[in-house]
C-alpha positions in Angstrom: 0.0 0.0 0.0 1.0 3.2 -0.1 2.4 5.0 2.5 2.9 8.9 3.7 4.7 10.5 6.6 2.6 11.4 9.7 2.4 14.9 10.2 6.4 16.4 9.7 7.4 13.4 12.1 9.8 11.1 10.6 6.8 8.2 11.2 5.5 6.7 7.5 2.0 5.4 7.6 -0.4 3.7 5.1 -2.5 5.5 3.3 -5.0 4.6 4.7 -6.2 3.4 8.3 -7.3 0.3 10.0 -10.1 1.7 13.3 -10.2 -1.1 15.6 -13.2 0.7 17.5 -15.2 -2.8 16.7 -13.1 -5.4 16.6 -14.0 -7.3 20.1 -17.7 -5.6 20.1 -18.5 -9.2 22.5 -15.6 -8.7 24.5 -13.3 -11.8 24.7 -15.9 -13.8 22.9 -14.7 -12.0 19.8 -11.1 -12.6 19.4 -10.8 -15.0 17.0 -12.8 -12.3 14.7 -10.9 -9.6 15.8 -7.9 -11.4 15.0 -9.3 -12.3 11.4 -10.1 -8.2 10.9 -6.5 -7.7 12.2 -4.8 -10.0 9.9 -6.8 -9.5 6.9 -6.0 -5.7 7.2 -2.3 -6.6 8.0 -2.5 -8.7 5.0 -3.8 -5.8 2.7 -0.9 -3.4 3.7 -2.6 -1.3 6.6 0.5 -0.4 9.0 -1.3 2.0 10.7 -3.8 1.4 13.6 -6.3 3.1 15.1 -7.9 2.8 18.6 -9.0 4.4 21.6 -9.2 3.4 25.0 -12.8 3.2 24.9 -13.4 1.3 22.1 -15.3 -2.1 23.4 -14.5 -0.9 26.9 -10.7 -1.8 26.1 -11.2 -5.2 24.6 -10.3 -4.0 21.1 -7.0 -3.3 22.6 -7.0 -6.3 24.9 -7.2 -8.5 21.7 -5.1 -6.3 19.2 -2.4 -7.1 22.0 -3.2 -10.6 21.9 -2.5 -10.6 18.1 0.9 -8.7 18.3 2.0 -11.3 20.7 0.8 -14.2 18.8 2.1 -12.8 15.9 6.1 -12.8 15.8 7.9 -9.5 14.5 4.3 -8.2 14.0 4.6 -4.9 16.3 7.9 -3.7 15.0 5.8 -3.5 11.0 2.9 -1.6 12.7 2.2 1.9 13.6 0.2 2.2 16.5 -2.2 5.4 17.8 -4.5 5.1 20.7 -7.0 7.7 22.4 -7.5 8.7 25.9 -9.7 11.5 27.4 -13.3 10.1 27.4 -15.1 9.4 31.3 -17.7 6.5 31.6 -20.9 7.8 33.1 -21.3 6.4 36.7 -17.4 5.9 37.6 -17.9 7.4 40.1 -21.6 6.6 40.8 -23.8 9.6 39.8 -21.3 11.0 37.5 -22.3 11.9 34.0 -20.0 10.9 30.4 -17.2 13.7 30.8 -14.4 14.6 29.2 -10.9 14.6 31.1 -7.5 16.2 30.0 -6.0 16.8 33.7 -2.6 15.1 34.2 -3.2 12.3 36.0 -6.1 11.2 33.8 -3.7 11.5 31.0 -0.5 9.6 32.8 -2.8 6.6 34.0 -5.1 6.2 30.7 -1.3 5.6 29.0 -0.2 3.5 31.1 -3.5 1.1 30.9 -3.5 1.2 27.4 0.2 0.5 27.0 -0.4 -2.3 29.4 -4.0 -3.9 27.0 -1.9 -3.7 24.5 1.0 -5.0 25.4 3.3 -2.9 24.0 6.8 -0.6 25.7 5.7 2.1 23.5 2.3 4.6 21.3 3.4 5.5 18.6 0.9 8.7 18.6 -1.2 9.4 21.4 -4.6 11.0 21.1 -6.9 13.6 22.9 -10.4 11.8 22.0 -12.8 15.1 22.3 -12.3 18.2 23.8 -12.0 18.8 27.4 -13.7 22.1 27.9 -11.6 22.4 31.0 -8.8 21.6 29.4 -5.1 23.2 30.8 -3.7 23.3 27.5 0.0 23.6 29.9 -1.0 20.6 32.2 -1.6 18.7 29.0 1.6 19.6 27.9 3.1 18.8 31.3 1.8 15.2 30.6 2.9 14.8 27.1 6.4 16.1 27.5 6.6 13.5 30.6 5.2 10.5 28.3 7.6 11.4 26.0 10.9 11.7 28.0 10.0 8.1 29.7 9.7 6.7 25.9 6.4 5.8 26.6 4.8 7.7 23.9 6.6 8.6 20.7 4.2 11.8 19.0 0.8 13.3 19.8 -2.3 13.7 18.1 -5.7 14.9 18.6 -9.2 14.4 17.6 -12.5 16.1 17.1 -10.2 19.3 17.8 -11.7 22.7 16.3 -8.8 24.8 14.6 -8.8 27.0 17.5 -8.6 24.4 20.2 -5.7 22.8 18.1 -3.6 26.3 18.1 -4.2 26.7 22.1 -2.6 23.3 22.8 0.0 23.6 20.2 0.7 27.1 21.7 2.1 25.4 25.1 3.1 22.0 23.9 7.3 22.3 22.6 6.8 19.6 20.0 4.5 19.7 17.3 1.1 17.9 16.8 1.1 15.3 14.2 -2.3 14.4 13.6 -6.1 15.9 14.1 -8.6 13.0 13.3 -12.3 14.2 13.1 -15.4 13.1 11.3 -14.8 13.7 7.4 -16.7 12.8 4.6 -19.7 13.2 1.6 -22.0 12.9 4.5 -20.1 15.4 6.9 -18.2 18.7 4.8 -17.7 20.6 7.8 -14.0 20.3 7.9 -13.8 21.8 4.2 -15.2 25.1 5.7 -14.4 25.4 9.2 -10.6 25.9 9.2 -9.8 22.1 10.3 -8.5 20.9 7.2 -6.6 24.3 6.2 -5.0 24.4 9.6 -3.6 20.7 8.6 -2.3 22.3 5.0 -0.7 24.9 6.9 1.4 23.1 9.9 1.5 20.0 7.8 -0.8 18.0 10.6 -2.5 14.9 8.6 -6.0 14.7 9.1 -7.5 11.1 10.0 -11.1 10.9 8.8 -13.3 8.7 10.9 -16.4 7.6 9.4 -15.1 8.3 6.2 -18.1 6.4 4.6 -20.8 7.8 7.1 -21.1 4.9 9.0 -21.9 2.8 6.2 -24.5 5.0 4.4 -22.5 5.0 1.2 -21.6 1.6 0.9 -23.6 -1.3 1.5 -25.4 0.2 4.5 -25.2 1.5 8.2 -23.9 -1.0 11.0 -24.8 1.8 13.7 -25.2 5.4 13.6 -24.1 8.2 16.3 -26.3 10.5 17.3 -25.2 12.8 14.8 -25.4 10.7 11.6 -29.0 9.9 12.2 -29.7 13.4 9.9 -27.9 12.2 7.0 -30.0 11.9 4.5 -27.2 10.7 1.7 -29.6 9.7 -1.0 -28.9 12.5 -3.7 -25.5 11.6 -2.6 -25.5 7.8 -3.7 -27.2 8.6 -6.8 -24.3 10.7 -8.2 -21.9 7.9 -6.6 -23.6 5.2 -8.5 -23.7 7.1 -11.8 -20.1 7.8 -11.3 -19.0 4.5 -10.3 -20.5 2.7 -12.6 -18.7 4.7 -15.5 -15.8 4.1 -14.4 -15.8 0.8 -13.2 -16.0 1.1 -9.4 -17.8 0.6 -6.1 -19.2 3.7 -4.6 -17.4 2.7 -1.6 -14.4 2.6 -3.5 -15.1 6.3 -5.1 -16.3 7.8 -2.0 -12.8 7.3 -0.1 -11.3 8.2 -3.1 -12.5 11.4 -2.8 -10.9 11.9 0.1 -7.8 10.7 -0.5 -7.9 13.7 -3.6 -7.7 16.4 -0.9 -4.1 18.4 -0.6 -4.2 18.0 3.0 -3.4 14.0 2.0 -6.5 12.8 4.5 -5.9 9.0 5.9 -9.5 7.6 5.9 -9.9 5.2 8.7 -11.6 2.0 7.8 -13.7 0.7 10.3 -15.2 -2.7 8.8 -14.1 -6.0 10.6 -15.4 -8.1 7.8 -12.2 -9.3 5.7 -13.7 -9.3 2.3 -14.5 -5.7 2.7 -10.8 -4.6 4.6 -9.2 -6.4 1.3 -11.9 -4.6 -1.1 -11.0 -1.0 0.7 -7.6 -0.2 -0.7 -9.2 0.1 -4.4 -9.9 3.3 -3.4 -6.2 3.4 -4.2 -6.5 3.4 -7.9 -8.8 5.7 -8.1 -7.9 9.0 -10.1 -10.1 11.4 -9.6 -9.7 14.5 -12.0 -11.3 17.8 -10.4 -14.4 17.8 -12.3 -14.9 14.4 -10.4 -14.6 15.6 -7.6 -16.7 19.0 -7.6 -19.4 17.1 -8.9 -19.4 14.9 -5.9 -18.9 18.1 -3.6 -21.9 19.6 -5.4 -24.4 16.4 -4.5 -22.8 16.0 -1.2 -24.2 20.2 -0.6 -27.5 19.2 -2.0 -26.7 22.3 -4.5 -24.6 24.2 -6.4 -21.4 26.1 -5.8 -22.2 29.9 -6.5 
C-alpha cells in the first residue's frame, strides 16, 4: 500500500487506516474475529492502527495485544495510535459521560493502554474530544513526561476545532502530528471550518473517521451516532452510482477516493471487521479522480450548487 509521513514526524504510515473501534464488540468472545479483521487488514498493507481506550471498553486493545503477541515480528511493521480522554458515566456513581484532560487522567489512561496492548511504547497518542476544561500547559506537562520516559513517541488529537488545536500547540514544545475528526460526503464541515486548512498549513494529517458515514454509502449502516441519524445521503449515492458505474468502481471505492484527492493527504480510517471488505477498501487506491470528479461529488454532497 502506499504510505505517507505522519504529520512532519519522521513516522511513515499507510494510506489509509485500519479503526479497531469494533473489533472485540462481545468482548473476549470475539477474538478469533478480531484477529481475522486484524490479519486480513495486515494482509492488505494497513500499517497504521487506530484505537481508543474506549473502544469495546478496552477489549479491542485487549485483543489487538493478543495478536501482536501471537504474531512474531508483528509490532515492529505496525504503527500504532490510541486515544485517551473520554469518562464512563457512573465511575464514580452519579457521574455523567465527561471529558478529562487533567494530568493524571492522562498519565494513568497511558499506562492502561500500553499495558492492554502490550506494547513498551504509542506510537501517537490522542486527545479523543475536547475537554472544555482543558489546561492546554497541564496537557503539555503530561505529554512532554510520556515522551521523556519513551512511553509515547508523538501526539495527536481528535475532534479538535482549529482553535482548540492552536491553544494546545501554543504550550506543547513539540508539534502535533495528527487531528482525526469526522470527514466525509456525509459530513463537509472540515472543508469550511478551518480544520482541514490548519492541517495544509502546519502540515498535521487529518485522519477521517467515518469516512463512509457509517456505512451510508456503501452497503449500509452497522450503527449510527447521534449525529449521523440526519444524514440523509440519498442525492449523494445517486451521483456515486452514476459515477461508479462509469468508471468501473464501487461507490465505496469512489467515495474514499474522494478523500484521498484532498491536498491535505486525508488518511480515511476503515472501520469494517469483515475481511472481504478490509481487502476490497484499498481500491480506493487506484482511483484517479480529475477535479471535475470531484466537484461534482462536492456539489451532490451540498445538495446544491457552488455559487
Amino acid at each position: 500500500m502506499q504510505s505517507i509521513l505522519l504529520g512532519p514526524s519522521s513516522i511513515r504510515v499507510s494510506r489509509l487506516s485500519y479503526g479497531c473501534w469494533r473489533i472485540a464488540e462481545n468482548g473476549e468472545a470475539d477474538y478469533a474475529a478480531a484477529r481475522e479483521a486484524v490479519l486480513a487488514a495486515v494482509d492488505a498493507g494497513f500499517t497504521f492502527f487506530d484505537h481508543a481506550d474506549i473502544y469495546c471498553s478496552g477489549h479491542s486493545e485487549i485483543a489487538f495485544g493478543r495478536v501482536l503477541k501471537e504474531v512474531k515480528g508483528l509490532r515492529e511493521k505496525l504503527v500504532i495510535a490510541t486515544k485517551c480522554g473520554i469518562r464512563k458515566p457512573g465511575e464514580p456513581a452519579g457521574a455523567p459521560v465527561r471529558y478529562d484532560f487533567s494530568k493524571d487522567y492522562i498519565l494513568s489512561s497511558c499506562d492502561a493502554s500500553l499495558q492492554r496492548l502490550g506494547v513498551e511504547t504509542i506510537d501517537v497518542y490522542q486527545l479523543h474530544r475536547p475537554d472544555w476544561l482543558c489546561d492546554p500547559y497541564e496537557v503539555a506537562h503530561a505529554f512532554s513526561k510520556l515522551r521523556q520516559s519513551g512511553k509515547v513517541k508523538e501526539f495527536g488529537v481528535s475532534n479538535f476545532s482549529a482553535s482548540q488545536v492552536a491553544m494546545l500547540q501554543a504550550a506543547l514544545p513539540f508539534p502535533i502530528m495528527s487531528n482525526q475528526m469526522e470527514i466525509s460526503l456525509t459530513q463537509l464541515a472540515a472543508f469550511t471550518d478551518g480544520t482541514l486548512d490548519q492541517c495544509l498549513a502546519q502540515r498535521m494529517t487529518p485522519m477521517a473517521w467515518s469516512p463512509l458515514g457509517a456505512g451510508l454509502l456503501a452497503d449500509g449502516a452497522h450503527s449510527l451516532l447521534p449525529g449521523q441519524k440526519k444524514y440523509e445521503p440519498a442525492h449523494i449515492l445517486a451521483a456515486l452510482d452514476k459515477m461508479a458505474k462509469e468508471m468501473g468502481v464501487t461507490r465505496a471505492s469512489l467515495a474514499l477516493a474522494w478523500l484521498l484527492k484532498h491536498p491535505s493527504k486525508i488518511v480515511p480510517i476503515v472501520g469494517s471487521a469483515n475481511p472481504a471488505r478490509i481487502h476490497s477498501s484499498v481500491n480506493c487506491l487506484t482511483v484517479n479522480l480529475s477535479r471535475e470528479h470531484w466537484y461534482t461529488l462536492l456539489e451532490a454532497a451540498r445538495g446544491e450548487a457552488l455559487p
